[in-house]
C-alpha positions as CSV (number, residue, x, y, z in Angstrom):
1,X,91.4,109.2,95.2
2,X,93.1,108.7,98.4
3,X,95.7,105.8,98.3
4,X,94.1,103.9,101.0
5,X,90.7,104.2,99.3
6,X,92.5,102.4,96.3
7,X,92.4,99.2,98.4
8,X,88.7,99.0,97.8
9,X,88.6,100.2,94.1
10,X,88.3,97.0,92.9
11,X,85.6,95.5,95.2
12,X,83.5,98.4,94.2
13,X,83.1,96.8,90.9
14,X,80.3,94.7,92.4
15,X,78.1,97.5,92.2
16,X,78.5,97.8,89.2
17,X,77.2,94.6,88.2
18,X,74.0,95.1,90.9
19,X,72.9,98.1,89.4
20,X,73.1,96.3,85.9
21,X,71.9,93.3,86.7
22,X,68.8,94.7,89.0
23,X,67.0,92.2,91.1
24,X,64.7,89.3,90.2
25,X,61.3,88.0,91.5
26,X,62.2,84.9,94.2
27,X,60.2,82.7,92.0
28,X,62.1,83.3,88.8
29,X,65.3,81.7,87.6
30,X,68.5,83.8,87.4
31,X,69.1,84.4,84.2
32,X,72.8,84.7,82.5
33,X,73.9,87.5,80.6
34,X,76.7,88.4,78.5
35,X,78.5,91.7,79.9
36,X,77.4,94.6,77.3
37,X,79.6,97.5,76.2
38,X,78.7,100.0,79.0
39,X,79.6,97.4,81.9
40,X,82.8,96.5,79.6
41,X,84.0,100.4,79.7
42,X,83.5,100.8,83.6
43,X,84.7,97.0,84.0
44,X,87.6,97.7,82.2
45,X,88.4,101.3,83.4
46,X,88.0,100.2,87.3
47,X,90.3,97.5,86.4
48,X,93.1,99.1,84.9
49,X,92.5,102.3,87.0
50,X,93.3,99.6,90.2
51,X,96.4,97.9,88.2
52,X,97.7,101.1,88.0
53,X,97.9,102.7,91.3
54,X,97.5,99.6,93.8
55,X,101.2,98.0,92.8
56,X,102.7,101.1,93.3
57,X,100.8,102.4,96.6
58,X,101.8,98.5,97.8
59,X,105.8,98.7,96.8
60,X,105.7,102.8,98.7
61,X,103.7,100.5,102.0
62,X,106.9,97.9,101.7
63,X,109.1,101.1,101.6
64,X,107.4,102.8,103.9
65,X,107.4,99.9,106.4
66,X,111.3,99.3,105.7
67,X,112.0,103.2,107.2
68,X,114.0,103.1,110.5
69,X,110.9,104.8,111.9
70,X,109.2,101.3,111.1
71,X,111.7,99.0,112.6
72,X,112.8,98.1,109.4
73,X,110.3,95.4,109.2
74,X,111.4,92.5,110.3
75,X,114.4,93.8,112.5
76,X,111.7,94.8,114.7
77,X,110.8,92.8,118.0
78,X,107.9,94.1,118.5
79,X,104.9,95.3,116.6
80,X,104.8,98.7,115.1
81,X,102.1,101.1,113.6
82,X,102.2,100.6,109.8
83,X,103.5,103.9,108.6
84,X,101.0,106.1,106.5
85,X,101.1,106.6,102.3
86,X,99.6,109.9,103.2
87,X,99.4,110.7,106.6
88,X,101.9,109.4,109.3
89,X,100.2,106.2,109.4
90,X,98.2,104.0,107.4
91,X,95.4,104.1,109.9
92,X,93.5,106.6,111.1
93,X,93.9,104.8,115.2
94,X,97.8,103.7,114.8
95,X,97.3,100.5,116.7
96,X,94.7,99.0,114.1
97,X,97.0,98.8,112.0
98,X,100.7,97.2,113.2
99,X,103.2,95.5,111.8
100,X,104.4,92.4,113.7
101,X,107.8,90.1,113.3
102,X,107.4,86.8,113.0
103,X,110.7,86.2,112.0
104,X,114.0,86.9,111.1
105,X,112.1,87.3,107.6
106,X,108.7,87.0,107.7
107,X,106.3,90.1,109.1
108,X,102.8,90.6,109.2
109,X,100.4,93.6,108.5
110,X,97.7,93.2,111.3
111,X,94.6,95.0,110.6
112,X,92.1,95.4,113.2
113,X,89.0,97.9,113.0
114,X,91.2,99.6,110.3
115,X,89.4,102.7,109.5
116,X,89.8,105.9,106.7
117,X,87.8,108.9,108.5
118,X,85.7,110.8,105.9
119,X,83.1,110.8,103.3
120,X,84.0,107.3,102.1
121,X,85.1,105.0,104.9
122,X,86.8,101.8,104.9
123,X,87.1,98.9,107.3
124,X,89.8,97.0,107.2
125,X,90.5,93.7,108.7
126,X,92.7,90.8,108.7
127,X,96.6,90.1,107.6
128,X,99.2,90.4,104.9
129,X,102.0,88.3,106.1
130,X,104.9,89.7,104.3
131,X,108.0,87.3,103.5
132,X,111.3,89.1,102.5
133,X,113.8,88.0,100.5
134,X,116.8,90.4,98.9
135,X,114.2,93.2,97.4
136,X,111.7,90.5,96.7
137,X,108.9,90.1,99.2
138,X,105.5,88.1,98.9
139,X,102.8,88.6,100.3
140,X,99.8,86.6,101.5
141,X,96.7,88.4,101.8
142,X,93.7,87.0,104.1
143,X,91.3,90.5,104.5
144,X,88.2,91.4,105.0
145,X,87.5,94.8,103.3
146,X,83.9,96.7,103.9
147,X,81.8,93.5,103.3
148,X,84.5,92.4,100.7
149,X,87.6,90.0,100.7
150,X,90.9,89.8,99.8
151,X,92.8,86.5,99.2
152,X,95.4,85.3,97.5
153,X,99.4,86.2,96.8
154,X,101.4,88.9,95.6
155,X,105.1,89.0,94.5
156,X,106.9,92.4,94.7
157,X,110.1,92.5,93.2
158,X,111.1,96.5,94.3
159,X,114.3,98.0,91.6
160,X,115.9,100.9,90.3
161,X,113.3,102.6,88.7
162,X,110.9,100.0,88.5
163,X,108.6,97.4,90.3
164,X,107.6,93.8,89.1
165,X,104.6,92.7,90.9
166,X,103.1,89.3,89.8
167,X,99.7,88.2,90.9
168,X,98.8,84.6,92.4
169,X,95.1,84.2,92.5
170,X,95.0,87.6,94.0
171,X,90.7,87.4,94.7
172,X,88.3,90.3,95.8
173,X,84.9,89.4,96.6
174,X,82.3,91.1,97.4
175,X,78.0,90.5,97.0
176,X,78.7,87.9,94.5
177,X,80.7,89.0,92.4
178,X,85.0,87.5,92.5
179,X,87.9,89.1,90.5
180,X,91.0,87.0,90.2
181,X,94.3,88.6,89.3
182,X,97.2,86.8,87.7
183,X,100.5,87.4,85.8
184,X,102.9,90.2,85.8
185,X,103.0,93.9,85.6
186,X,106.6,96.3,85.8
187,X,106.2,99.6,86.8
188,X,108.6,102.0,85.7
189,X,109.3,105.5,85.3
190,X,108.3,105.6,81.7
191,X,105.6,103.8,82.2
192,X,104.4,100.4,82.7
193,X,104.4,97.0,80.7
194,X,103.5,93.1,80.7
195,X,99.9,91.9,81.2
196,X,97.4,90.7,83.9
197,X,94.2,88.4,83.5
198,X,91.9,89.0,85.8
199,X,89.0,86.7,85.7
200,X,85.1,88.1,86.7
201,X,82.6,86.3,88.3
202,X,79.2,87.9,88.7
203,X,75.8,86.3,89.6
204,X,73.7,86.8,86.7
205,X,76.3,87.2,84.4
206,X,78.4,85.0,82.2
207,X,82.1,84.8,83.1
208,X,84.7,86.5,81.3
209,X,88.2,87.4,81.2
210,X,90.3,90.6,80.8
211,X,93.8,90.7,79.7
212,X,95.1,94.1,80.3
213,X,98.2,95.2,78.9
214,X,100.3,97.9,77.4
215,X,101.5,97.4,73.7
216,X,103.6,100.6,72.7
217,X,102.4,101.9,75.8
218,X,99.0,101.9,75.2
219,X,96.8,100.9,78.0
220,X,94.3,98.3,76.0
221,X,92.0,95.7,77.4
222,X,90.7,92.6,75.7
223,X,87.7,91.0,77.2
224,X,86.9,87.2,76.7
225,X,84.0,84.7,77.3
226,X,85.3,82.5,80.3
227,X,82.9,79.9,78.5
228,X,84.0,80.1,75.1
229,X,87.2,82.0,75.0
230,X,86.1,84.2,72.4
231,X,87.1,87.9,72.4
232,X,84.0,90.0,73.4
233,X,85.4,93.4,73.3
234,X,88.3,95.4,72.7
235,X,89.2,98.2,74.9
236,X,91.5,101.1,75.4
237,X,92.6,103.2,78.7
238,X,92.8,106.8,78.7
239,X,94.8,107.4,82.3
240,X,93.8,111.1,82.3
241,X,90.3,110.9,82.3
242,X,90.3,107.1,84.2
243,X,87.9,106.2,81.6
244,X,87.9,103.0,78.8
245,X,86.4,103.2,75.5
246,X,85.1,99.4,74.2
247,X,84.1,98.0,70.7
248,X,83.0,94.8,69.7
249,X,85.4,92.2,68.4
């Protein structure tokens, strides 16, 4: 997967719940349902496959943008393309994506018409407005993705070997269904730890929470009723094959 692509992994969990969920007559009710255990495995997998990767490819971004070929973020006076994870830039038209100063700590990412060429594109549009402080910087995200969103904060605490990123009400939205991020993660060389709720919205579905985190290393999901705050499933994350295995509580 392309790292750019990884900034709409986790809206494309909303098709998940459509193909599920199907559609309904006008005329009748919507009906709740409980998520089963096929929708908890690709829930969960999407999920932890997107903790994974998207911290990282964010703290390389903050690197990347800190380069002298950047401007070094905020030294800059002017804007300047964002520099590429990939490719020399992180869009595929250098000037839809720019970072500008707005001061003598504060940037922001400007996206405008954003677009990865090939078989799956991806709009992007909107700002991160980056605030640096030491080898902490936060970030405020206000994007439109595809016909998704992106809202909400994200701390990243950049070290030697690892990255702390803690999540705010980090939201992606997209055709009904919201995911909302919070906690802490660390991302080190031999391998990650902490935990992250992320809290799922879906019309036609009850709400339910997953706590994703790594005891003794072990990528394992636990998945909750929002309503009653009883565990649903347990789950476990196997990175090679980016694919969860989930059994009832």
């Amino acid at each position: 997967m392309s790292k750019k692509r990884r900034w709409l992994a986790m809206l494309s969990i909303a098709s998940l719940f459509i193909a599920v969920g199907g559609c309904s007559d006008d005329d009748d009710p919507i009906q709740t349902q409980q998520v089963n255990q096929e929708l908890a495995e690709e829930v969960a997998a999407g999920a932890m496959d997107f903790l994974l990767e998207f911290g990282s490819d964010i703290a390389d971004l903050i690197e990347a943008a800190n380069a002298p070929k950047a401007g070094n973020m905020g030294r800059q006076i002017e804007c300047a393309p964002i520099p590429g994870l990939e490719s020399d830039f992180f869009c595929t038209v250098p000037a839809n994506g720019e970072i500008c100063p707005v001061d003598e700590t504060t940037t922001q990412w400007v996206f405008s018409n954003c677009m990865e060429t090939g078989v799956e594109p991806g709009i992007v549009d909107g700002t991160v407005t980056v605030t640096e402080s030491g080898n902490v910087y936060n970030l405020d995200f206000n994007l439109d993705v595809d016909d998704g969103t992106i809202d909400g904060s994200l701390q990243v605490e950049l070290g030697d070997p690892c990255v702390s990123l803690t999540y705010t009400d980090l939201e992606f939205d997209e055709d009904g269904v919201s995911v909302t991020l919070n906690e802490t993660i660390t991302l080190c060389d031999s391998g990650p730890s902490g935990s992250v709720s992320a809290t799922v919205s879906a019309t036609g579905f009850q709400r339910f929470i997953m706590d994703l985190s790594f005891p003794q290393g072990i990528p394992t999901i636990v998945i909750t009723s929002a309503t009653t705050m009883e565990p649903l499933f347990s789950c476990t994350y196997n990175p090679i094959t980016e694919s969860a295995s989930c059994f009832p509580w």
